[in-house]
Backbone as a chain_set.jsonl record, in Angstrom:
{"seq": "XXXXXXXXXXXXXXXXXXXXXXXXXXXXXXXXXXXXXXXXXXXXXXXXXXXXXXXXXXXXXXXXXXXXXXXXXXXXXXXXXXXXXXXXXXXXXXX", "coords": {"N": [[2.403, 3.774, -13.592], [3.787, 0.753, -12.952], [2.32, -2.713, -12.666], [1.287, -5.291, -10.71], [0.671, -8.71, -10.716], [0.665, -11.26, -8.273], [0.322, -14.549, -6.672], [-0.283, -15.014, -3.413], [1.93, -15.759, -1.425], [5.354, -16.891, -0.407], [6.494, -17.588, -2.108], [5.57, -16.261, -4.738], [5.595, -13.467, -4.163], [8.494, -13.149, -3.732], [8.623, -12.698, -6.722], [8.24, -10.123, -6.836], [8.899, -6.704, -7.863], [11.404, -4.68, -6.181], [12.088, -2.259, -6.197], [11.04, 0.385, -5.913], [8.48, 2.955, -4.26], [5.443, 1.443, -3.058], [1.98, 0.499, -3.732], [0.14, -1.787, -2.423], [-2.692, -4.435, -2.464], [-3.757, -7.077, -0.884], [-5.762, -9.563, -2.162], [-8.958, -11.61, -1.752], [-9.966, -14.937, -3.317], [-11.684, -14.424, -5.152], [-11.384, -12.115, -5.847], [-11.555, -9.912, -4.187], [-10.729, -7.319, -2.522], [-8.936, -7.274, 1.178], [-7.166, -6.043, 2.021], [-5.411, -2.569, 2.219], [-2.026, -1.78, 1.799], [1.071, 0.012, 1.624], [3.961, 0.104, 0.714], [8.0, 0.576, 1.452], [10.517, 1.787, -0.703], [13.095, -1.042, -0.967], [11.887, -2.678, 0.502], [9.531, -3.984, 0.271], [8.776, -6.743, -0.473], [9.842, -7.925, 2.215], [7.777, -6.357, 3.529], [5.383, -7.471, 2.644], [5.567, -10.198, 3.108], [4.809, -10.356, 5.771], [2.183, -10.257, 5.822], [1.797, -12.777, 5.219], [0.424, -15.908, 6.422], [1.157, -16.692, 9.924], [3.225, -14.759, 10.026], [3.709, -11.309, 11.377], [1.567, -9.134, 10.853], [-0.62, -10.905, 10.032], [-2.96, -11.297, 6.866], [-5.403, -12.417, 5.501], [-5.251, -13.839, 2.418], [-5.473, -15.051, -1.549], [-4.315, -13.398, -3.41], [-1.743, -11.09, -4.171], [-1.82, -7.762, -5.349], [0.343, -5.11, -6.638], [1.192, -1.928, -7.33], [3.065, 0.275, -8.817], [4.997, 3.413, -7.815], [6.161, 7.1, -7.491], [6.974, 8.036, -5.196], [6.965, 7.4, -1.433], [5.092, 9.394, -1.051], [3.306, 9.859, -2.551], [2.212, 7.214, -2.785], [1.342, 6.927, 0.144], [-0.463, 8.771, -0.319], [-2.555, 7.549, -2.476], [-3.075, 5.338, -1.644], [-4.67, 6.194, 1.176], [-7.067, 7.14, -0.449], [-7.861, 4.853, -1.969], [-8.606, 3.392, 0.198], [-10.457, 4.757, 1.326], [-12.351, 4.693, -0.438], [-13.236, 2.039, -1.16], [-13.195, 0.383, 1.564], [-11.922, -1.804, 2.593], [-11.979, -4.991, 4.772], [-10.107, -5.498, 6.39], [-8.423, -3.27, 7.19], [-8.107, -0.528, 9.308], [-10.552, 1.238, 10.182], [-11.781, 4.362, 8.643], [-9.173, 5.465, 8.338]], "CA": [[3.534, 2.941, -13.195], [3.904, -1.162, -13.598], [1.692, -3.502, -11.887], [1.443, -6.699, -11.061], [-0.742, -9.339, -9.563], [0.992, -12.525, -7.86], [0.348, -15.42, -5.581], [0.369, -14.236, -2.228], [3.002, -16.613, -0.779], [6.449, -16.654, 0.019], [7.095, -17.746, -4.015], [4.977, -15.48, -5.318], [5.834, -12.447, -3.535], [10.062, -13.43, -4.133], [8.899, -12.298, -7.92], [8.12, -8.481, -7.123], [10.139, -5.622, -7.971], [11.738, -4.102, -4.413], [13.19, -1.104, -6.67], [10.233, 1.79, -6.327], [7.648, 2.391, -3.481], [4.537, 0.605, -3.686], [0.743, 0.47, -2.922], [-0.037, -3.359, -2.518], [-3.838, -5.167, -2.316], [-4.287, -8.156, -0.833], [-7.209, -9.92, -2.825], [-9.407, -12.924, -2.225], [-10.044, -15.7, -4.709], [-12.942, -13.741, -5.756], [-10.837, -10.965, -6.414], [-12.384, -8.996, -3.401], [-10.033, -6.841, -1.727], [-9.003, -7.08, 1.977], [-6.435, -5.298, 2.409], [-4.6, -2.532, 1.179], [-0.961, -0.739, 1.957], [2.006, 0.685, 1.642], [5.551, -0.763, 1.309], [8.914, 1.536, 0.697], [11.223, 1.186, -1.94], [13.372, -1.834, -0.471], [10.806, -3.255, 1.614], [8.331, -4.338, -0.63], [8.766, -8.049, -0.603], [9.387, -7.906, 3.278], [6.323, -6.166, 4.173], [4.371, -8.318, 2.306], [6.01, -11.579, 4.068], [4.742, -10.381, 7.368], [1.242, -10.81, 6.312], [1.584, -13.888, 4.982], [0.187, -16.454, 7.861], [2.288, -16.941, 10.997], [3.808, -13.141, 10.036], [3.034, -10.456, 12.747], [0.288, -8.518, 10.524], [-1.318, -11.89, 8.988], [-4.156, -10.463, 6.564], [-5.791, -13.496, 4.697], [-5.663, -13.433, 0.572], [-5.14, -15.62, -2.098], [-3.575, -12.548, -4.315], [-1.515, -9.369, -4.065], [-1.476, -6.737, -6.465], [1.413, -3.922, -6.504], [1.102, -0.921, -8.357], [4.578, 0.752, -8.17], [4.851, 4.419, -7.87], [7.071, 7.616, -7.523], [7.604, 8.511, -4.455], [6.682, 7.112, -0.819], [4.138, 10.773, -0.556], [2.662, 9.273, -3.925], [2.215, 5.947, -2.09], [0.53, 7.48, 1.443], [-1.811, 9.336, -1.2], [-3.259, 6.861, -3.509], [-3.87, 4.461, -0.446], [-5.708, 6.903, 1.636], [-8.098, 7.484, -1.387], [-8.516, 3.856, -2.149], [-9.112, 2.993, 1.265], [-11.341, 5.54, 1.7], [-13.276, 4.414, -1.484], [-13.522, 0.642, -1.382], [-13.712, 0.085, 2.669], [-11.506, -3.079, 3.043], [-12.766, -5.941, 5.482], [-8.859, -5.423, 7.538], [-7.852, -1.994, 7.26], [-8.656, -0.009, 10.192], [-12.059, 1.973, 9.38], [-11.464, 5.916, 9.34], [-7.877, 5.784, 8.308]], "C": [[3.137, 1.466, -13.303], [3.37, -1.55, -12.08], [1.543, -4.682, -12.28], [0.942, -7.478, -9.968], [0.266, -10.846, -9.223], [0.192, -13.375, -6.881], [0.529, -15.271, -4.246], [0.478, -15.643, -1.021], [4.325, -16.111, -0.884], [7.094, -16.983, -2.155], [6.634, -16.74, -5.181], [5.367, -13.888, -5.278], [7.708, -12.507, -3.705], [9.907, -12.65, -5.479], [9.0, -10.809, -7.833], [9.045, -7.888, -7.285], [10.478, -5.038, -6.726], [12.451, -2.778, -4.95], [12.008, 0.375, -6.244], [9.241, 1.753, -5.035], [6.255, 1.211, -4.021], [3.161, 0.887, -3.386], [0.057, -1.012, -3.155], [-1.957, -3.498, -1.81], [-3.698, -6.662, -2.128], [-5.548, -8.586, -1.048], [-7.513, -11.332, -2.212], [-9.498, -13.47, -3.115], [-10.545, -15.22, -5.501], [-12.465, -12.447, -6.271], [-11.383, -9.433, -5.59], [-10.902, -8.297, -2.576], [-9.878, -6.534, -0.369], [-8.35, -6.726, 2.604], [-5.593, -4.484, 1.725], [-3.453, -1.292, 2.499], [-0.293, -0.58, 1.111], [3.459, -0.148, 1.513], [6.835, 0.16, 0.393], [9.292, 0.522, -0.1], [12.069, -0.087, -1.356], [13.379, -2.66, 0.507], [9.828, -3.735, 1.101], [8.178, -5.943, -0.532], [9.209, -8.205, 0.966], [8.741, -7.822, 3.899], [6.127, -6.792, 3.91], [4.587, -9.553, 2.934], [5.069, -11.424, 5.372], [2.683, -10.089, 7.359], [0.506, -12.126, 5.802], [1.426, -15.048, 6.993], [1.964, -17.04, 8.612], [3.141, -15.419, 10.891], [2.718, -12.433, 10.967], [2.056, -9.114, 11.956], [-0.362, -9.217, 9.823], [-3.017, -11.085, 8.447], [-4.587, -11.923, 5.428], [-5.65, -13.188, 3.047], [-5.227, -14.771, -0.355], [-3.79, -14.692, -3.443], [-3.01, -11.389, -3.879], [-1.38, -9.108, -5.177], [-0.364, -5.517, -6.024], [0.876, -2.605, -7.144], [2.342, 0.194, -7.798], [4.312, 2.653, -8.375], [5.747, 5.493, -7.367], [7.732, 7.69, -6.75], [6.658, 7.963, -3.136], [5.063, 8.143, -0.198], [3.121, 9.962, -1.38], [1.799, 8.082, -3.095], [1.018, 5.966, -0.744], [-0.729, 8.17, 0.552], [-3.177, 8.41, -1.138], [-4.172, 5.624, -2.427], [-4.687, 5.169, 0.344], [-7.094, 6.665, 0.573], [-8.705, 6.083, -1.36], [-8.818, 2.91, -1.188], [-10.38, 3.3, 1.626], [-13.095, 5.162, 0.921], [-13.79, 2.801, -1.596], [-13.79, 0.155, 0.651], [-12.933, -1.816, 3.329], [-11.621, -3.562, 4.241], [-11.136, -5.358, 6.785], [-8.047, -4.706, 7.049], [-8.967, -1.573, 8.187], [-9.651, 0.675, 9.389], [-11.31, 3.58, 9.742], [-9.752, 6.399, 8.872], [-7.35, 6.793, 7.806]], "O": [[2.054, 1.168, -13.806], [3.652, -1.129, -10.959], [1.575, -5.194, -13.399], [0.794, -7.184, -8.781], [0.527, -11.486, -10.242], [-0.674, -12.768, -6.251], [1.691, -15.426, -3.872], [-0.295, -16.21, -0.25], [4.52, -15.006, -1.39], [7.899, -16.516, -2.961], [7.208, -16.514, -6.246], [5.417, -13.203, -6.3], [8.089, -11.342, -3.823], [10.842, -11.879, -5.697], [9.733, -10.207, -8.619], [10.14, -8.33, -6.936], [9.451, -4.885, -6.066], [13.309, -2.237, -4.252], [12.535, 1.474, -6.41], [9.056, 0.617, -4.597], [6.179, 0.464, -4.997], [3.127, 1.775, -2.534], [-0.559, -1.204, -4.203], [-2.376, -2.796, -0.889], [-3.539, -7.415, -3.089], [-6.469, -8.175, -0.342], [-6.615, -12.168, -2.112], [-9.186, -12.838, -4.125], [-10.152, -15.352, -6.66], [-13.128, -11.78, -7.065], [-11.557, -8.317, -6.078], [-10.105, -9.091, -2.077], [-10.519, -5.517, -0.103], [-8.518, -6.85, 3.817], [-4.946, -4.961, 0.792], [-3.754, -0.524, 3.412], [-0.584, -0.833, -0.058], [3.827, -0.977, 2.345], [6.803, 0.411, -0.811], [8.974, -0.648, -0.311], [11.036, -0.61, -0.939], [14.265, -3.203, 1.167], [8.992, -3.945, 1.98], [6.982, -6.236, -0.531], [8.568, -9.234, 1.178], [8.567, -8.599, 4.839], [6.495, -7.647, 4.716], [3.548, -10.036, 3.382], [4.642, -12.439, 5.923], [1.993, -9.836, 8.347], [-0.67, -12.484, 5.858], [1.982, -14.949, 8.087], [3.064, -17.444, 8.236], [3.706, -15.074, 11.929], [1.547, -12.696, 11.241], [1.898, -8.105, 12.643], [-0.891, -8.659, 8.862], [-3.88, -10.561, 9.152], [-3.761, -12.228, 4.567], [-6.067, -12.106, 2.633], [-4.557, -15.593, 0.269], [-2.836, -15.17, -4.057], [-3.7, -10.622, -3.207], [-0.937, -9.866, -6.04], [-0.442, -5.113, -4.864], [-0.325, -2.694, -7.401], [2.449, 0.737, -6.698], [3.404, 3.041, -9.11], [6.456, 4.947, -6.521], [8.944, 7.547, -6.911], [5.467, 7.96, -3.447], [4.256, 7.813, 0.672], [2.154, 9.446, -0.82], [0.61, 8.308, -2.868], [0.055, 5.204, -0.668], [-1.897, 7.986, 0.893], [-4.185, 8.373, -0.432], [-5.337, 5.225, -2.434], [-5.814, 4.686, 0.242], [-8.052, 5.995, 0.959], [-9.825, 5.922, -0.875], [-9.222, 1.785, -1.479], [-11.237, 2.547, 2.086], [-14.258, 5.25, 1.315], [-14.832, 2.559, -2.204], [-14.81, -0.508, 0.838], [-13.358, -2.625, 4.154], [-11.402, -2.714, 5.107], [-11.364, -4.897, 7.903], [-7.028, -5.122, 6.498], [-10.156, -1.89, 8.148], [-9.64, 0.713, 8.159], [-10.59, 3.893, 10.69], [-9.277, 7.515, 9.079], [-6.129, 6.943, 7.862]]}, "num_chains": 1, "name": "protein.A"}
């Protein structure tokens, strides 16, 4: 499925697609990953607002990545795994 890496701001995050679920990475500059979820199909550019600073799950980044995908099950999957596998700095541990 289609991915895509923006600016993780309020301008940046306006560009995403809100049509499909999602599994989103917030990256550092460095391209280090420190966070990763989930966002349904017409929620995708909302979630992500709310961890932009001053939002009520602020997670620091300079980048998000998307990677869109079938179905919200699809979505709860792929994040487990790549949680499980990379260990991000602010995602609960154990999830």
């Amino acid at each position: 499925m289609a991915k895509k890496t923006v600016n993780n701001n309020k301008t940046g995050i306006s560009k995403l697609p809100d049509d499909k679920p999602v599994v989103y990475r917030i990256k550092t500059e460095g391209d280090k990953v420190n966070y990763v979820g989930i966002a349904k199909r017409g929620r995708v550019q909302e979630r992500l607002e709310e961890h932009l600073q001053g939002g009520k799950d602020y997670v620091p980044g300079a980048k998000v990545q998307i990677e869109q995908v079938g179905s919200i099950a699809e979505a709860k999957k792929k994040e487990s795994t790549v949680i499980k596998r990379i260990q991000p700095k602010h995602n609960e541990q154990g999830k």
